[in-house]
C-alpha positions, 0 to 999 in steps of 0.5 A: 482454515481453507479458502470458501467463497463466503469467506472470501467475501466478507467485508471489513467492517463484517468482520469487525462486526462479528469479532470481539475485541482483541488486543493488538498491541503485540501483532501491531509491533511485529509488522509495524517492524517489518514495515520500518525495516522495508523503509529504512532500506529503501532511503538507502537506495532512494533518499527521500525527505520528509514531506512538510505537509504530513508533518501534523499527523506524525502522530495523531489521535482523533475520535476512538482511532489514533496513528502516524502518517509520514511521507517523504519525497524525493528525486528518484522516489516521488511519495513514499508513505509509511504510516499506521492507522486504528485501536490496536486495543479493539483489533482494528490496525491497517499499516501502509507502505508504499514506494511511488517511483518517480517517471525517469523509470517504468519499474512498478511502484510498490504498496504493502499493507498489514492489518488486523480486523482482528483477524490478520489481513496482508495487501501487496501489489506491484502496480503497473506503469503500462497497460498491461493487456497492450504492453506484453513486453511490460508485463513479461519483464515485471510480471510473467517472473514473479508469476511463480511466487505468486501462484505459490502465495495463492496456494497456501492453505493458511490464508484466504483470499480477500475480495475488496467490495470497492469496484475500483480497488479492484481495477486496479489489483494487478495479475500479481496482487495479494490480499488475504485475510488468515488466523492471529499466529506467530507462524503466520507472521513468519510466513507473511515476513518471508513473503514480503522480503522475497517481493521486497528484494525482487523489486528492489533489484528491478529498481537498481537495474531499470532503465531510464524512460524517454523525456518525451514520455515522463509527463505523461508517465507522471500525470497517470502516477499521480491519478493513480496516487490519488484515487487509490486512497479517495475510492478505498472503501475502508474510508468508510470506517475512518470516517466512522471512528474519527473525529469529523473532517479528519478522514478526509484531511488524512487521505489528502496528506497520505496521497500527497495532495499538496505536492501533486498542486505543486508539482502541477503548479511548476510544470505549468508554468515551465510549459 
């Protein structure tokens, strides 16, 4: 299926609207995997802890919808979260990975997201700790390399491009984001697991050879990750699905322990008081 402009704009509850439901269970274990293998391998590099606050939601159902959300902090990887949320019994899936770096380094942080709705949706980014239209040297060592990798993502005929409806969530898309939708198949997901490896390891390198940031430079490096963190999660327009399918209060308890609501009070609570 080749990429159309209609198609490229169908949104997600669209799709849910016109699509029978379909068993998930299977394709939910093959990226669910995928995502665990990711994680594991960046507590090697960054160790984290598990952050108190997601700990009532390391399992969860609620409505029609159930999940896990789990989220770890730690000295060089400030949020990390791993989590999986939807009916994988009607096809509605979204899993989440995302490595928010902490200011001692500019390296970008990484956000990978798998989904059926039913058809199979793949989102990645490396989102950007400068200004990319002013900072060329930023975007010339994290961005102009990888350029080539992502024009050969774009070219490939089994997936469509995906455009989110939400203003925002396009804002913040960078030069090298993905999203796509693609038909339910083995080749696609061996396809999407090589893709995502190969952004994995390049990111992975750029963590271990970053240089640190200025002190002078990291509170305000900081204060924009943690915005960023935030809003992110509160302007997604799949917010309005979760609040749909579950129960009341539990989309918006689930979006402030995802971006860490807690630990950026605290976090802003201990740089006031040190100032």
């Amino acid at each position: 299926m080749t990429g159309t402009s209609s198609h490229q704009v169908t949104t997600i509850p669209e799709f849910l609207a016109n699509a029978p439901d379909t068993d998930s269970m299977a394709i939910w274990g093959e990226f669910w995997s995928i995502l665990e293998s990711l994680r594991a391998r960046v507590a090697e590099v960054l160790p984290t802890e598990p952050h108190p606050s997601s700990a009532p939601y390391a399992e969860w159902s609620s409505g029609s919808f159930e999940g896990s959300l789990n989220t770890y902090t730690g000295a060089e990887a400030e949020w990390v979260v791993h989590s999986w949320i939807g009916n994988r019994s009607q096809g509605i899936l979204d899993m989440n990975f995302q490595v928010w770096l902490g200011p001692h380094i500019d390296v970008p942080h990484l956000v990978i997201v798998f989904g059926t709705v039913p058809r199979v949706f793949h989102y990645s980014d490396l989102i950007p700790r400068r200004e990319l239209a002013t900072d060329i040297g930023h975007m010339q060592r994290y961005y102009e390399p990888v350029n080539d990798a992502w024009l050969r993502f774009r070219g490939d005929d089994r997936f469509v491009w995906s455009v989110s409806h939400g203003t925002y969530m396009r804002s913040i898309l960078s030069p090298v984001g993905h999203s796509y939708t693609a038909e339910r198949s083995d080749e696609v997901v061996e396809a999407l697991r090589g893709y995502v490896e190969e952004r994995f390891e390049t990111w992975l390198g750029w963590v271990r050879d970053a240089e640190p940031v200025p002190e002078e430079q990291r509170p305000a490096l900081a204060a924009r990750d943690r915005f960023l963190r935030e809003h992110i999660y509160r302007l997604d327009p799949m917010n309005a699905l979760a609040e749909r399918f579950l129960e009341p209060g539990m989309a918006e308890r689930l979006i402030e322990a995802r971006f860490g609501a807690e630990q950026i009070r605290d976090l802003t609570a201990t740089a006031g008081s040190t100032a």
